[in-house]
N, C-alpha and C positions, 0 to 999 in steps of 0.2 A: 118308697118315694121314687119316683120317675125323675129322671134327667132331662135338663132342655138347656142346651146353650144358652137359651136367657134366664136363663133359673136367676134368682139374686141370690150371692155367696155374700162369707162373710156373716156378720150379728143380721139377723131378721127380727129376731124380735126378745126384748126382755122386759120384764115388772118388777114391784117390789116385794114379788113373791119369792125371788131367785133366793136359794142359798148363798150366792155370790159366790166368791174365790176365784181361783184361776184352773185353767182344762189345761191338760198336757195332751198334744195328738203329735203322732207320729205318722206324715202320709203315708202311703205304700208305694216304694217307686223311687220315692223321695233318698234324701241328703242331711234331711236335718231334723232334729225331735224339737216341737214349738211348747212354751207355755203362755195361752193367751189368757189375756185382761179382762174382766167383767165387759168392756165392751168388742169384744173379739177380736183384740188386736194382738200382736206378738210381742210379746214383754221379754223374752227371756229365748235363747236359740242355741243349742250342743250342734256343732257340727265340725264333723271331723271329716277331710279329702279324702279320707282312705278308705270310710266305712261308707257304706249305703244301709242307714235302721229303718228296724222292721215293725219295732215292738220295744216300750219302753215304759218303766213307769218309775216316780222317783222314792230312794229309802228316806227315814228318816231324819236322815243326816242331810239331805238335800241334793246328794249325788243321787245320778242316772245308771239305772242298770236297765242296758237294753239289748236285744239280740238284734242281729241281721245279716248281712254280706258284705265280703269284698267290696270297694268300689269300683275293681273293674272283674267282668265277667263270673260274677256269683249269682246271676238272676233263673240258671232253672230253666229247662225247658219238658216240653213231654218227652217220655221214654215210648218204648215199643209195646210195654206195659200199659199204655194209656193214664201213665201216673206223672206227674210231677215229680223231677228228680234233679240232683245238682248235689254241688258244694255245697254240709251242713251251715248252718247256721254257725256264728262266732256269737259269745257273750261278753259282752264288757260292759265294764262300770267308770262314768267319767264323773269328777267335780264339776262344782258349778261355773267354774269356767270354762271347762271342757277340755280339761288335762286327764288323759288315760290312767287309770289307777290302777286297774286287774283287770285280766280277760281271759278266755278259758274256751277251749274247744273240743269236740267231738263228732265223727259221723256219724255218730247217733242221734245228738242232741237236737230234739223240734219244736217249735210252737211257745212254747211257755218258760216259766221260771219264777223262784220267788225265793226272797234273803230270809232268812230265819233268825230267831232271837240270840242263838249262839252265833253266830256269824257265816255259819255254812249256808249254801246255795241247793236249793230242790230244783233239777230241772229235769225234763221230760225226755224218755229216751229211748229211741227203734231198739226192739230186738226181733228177733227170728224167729217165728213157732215152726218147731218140729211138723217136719212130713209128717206122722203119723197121728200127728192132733189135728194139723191143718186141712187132712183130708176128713175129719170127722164133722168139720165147723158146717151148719148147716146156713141155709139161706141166699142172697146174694141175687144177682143176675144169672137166668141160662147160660149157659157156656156158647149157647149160638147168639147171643145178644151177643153178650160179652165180645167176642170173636170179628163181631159184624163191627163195633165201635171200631175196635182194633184197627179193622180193615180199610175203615172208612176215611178217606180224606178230606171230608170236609164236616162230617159228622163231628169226632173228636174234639178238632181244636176250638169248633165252635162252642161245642158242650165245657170244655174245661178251660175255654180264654179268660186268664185273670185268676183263675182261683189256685189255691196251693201256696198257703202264705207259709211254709212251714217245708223244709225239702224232705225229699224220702230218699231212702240208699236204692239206685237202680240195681236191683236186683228179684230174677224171679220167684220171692218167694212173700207169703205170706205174712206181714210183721203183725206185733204187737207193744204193746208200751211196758214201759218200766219208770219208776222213778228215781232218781239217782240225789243220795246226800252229796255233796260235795264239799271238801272242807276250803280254805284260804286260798290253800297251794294247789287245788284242782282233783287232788285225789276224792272218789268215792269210799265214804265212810260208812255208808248203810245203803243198800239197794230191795228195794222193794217191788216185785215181778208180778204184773196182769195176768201171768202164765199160772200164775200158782194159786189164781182166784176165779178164772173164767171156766166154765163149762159148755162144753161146744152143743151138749143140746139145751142148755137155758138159754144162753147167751150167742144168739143169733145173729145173724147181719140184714139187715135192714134188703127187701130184694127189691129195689131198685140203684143200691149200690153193685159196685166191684167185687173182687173175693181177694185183693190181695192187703185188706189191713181189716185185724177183727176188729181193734177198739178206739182207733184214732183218736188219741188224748190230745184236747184242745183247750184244756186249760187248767189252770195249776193253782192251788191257793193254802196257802197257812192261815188257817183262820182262828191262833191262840188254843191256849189249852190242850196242847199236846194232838190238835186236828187239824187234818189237810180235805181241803174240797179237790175232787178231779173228776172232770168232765170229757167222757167218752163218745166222742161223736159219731162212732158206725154203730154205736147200740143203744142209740139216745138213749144215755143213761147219767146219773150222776153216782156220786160214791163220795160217802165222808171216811173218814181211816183216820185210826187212831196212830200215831208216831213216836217213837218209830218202829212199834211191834207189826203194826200192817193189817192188825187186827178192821175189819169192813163193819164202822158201827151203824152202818145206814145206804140202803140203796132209793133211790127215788124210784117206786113204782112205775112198772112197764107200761108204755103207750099214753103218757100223759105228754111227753114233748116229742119233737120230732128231729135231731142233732142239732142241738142246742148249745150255746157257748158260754162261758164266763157267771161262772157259779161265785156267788159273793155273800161275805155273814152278814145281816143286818146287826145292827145296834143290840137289838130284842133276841136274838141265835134264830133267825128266820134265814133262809136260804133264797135269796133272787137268782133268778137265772132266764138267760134273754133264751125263749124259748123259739131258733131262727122259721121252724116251720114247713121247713123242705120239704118233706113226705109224709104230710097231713095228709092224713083221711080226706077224698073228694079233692082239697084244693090247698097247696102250697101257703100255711100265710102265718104270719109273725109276730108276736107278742110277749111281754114278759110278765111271768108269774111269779108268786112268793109262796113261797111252802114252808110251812111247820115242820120239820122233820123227827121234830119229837112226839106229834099227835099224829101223823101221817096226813094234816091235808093239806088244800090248798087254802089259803087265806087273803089273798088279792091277787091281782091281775089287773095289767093294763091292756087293752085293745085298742087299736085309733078308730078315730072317727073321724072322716069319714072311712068305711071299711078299706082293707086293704095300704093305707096310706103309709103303713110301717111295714116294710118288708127287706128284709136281708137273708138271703141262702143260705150265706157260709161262713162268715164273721159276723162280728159284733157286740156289747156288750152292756152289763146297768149296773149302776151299783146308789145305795141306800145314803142319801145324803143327811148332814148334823141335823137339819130343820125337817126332816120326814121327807122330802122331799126325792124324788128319784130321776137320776142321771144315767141319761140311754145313748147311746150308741149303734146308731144304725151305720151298719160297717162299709156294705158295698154302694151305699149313695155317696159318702162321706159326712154323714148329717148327725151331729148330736143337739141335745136336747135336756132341758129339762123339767118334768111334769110334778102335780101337785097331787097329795093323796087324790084326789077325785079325778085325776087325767089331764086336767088343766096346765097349758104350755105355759112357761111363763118365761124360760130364758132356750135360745135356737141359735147353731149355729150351722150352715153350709159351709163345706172346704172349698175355695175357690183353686188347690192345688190340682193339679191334672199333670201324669206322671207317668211314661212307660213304663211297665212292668208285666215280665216274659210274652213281651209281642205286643202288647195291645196298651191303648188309651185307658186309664183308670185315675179314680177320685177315692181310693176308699182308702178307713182307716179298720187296719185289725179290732184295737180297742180305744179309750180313750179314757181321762181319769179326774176329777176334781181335788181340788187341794182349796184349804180353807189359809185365808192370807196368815193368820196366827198359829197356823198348824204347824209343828216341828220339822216338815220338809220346807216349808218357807219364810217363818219367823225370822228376823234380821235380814231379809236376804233385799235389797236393792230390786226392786221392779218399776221398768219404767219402756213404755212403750217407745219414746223420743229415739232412742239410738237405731229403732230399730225402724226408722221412716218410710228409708228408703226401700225397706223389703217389705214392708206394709202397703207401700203405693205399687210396687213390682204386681203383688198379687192380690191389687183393687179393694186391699180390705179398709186401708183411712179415707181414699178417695171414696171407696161410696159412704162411708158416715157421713165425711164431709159434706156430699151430694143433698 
């Protein structure tokens, strides 16, 4: 989706096809994780002075487990490396009032996380591949590319302004992911290594990337039954794994997506996954599929129409609504959305938020997430758009219904 200062934010358009409920977005940039109302207004606001969130989604219980930064000076800038690098990520979990409960940190720790049925935390976590693997990984960009970005001062920041929702450890060396159990108190209880699964001549790196991260994990899922989804973005790849043996019950065949994010169980054990597009064959572009991964195919896909109308590089997300219905996330516009099996819109929203973040003017959201009003993250819970008026008119979302 293309940007224009007169875009209309805010609800654009809904039917009585919607699943309804309420969408939790977290801007990027931002201060505060929002849950809006069937007609896109702010019902419900976590914000805490200290933290700047990145990424949030809510447990059952109805508290907020969300990552992000400091609020002052955690946003990350480029390295010499041409990577995004800074202070890790912090993790915390808030009530619904937005009283701190636990929080948990590491230089390692990037991008994702998820609460698990015993009460421990999965979250995603840099390590270091060995000189002597890392000179084996084939693919990448030439080193006189490579070299030339490095060089270049106006090249770089232009190509990497915005992106990098997730920090890396500045240092020169090649990483790779791991996933980490985490129990209550923060310790790792079972750790499970990409290092001990990847093969540097399968498992390639895309050559219009970098050469300093083989498999950039960009998102993280329990999806029951002793299974985790995780989604590798420098080898468009996804992986289901059994837990917590680490056992790989499934790879999604090679060259079907192109670093794609946010891998999700449908209802039926189907797999969505918002396939972003980046290094499509011919031409960059964006859509999300649904895959069997018990028979190995594909079984639907949405495309927009008109062509090209959905498009996200590097974030973004969908996940499988009660009614069939599927809820998308187009990350770098800040546009979600919700379509009907046959493609059909029937509930939209644009973020009217606009937020510094590492140098530049941005609207996006990482992910974004639907909650059903009787669902056990919101059952009993008081939602009501009124208290939140005045931060509703601040960012022109009651004034234009009103309009």
């Amino acid at each position: 989706m293309g940007w224009s200062p007169f875009r209309k934010t805010g609800l654009t358009h809904s039917d009585n096809r919607s699943c309804g409920g309420y969408t939790l977005i977290t801007p990027i940039g931002g201060d505060s994780t929002y849950l809006l109302d069937e007609a896109g207004l702010i019902a419900h606001r976590w914000h805490d002075p200290d933290f700047n969130p990145g990424y949030g989604y809510l447990l059952p219980s109805g508290n907020l487990l969300v990552r992000g930064q400091p609020a002052v000076g955690g946003q990350g800038q480029l390295n010499k490396f041409g990577t995004v690098s800074g202070k890790a990520d912090l993790l915390k979990e808030y009530d619904w009032e937005g009283n701190e409960v636990w929080s948990w940190e590491s230089d390692a720790f990037h991008h994702d996380m998820c609460r698990m049925p015993n009460g421990n935390t999965l979250v995603l976590a840099w390590e270091q591949v060995p000189d002597d693997i890392a000179s084996k990984v084939t693919g990448s960009m030439s080193p006189e590319r490579i070299q030339f970005l490095r060089e270049d001062p106006e090249l770089l920041p232009f190509v990497l302004g915005g992106v990098g929702v997730g920090g890396r450890p500045s240092v020169d060396k090649m990483m790779v992911d791991a996933i980490w159990e985490i129990d209550p108190s923060g310790e790792p209880v079972h750790i499970w290594r990409a290092l001990d699964h990847l093969d540097p001549e399968v498992d390639t790196l895309c050559p219009l990337e970098g050469d300093m991260e083989w498999s950039h994990a960009n998102a993280l899922e329990y999806v029951g039954d002793g299974k985790v989804l995780i989604s590798f973005r420098e080898l468009s790849s996804v992986w289901l794994l059994d837990w917590p043996s680490g056992e790989i019950l499934w790879k999604l065949p090679k060259y079907l997506v192109s670093h794609q994010h946010s891998p999700t169980m449908t209802p039926e054990g189907n797999i969505l996954i918002f396939d972003n597009g980046t290094h499509h064959i011919i031409e960059g572009r964006t859509r999300v599929i649904e895959y069997d991964w018990k028979n190995n195919k594909q079984v639907w896909q949405y495309v927009p129409s008109p062509v090209f109308s959905l498009l996200s590089g590097h974030i973004g997300g969908c996940e499988r609504l009660a009614n069939g219905n599927t809820f998308i996330c187009e990350g770098e516009s800040g546009r979600i959305f919700e379509i009907t099996t046959e493609g059909e819109f029937c509930w939209e929203w644009v973020s009217p938020f606009i937020h510094d973040f590492k140098g530049v003017k941005n609207v996006q959201l990482f992910r974004a997430h639907r909650y059903a009003a009787d669902g056990p993250e919101l059952k009993g819970r008081s939602l009501n758009s009124g208290p939140y008026q005045e931060l509703n008119q601040k960012w022109g979302l009651q004034g234009r219904l009103e309009s």
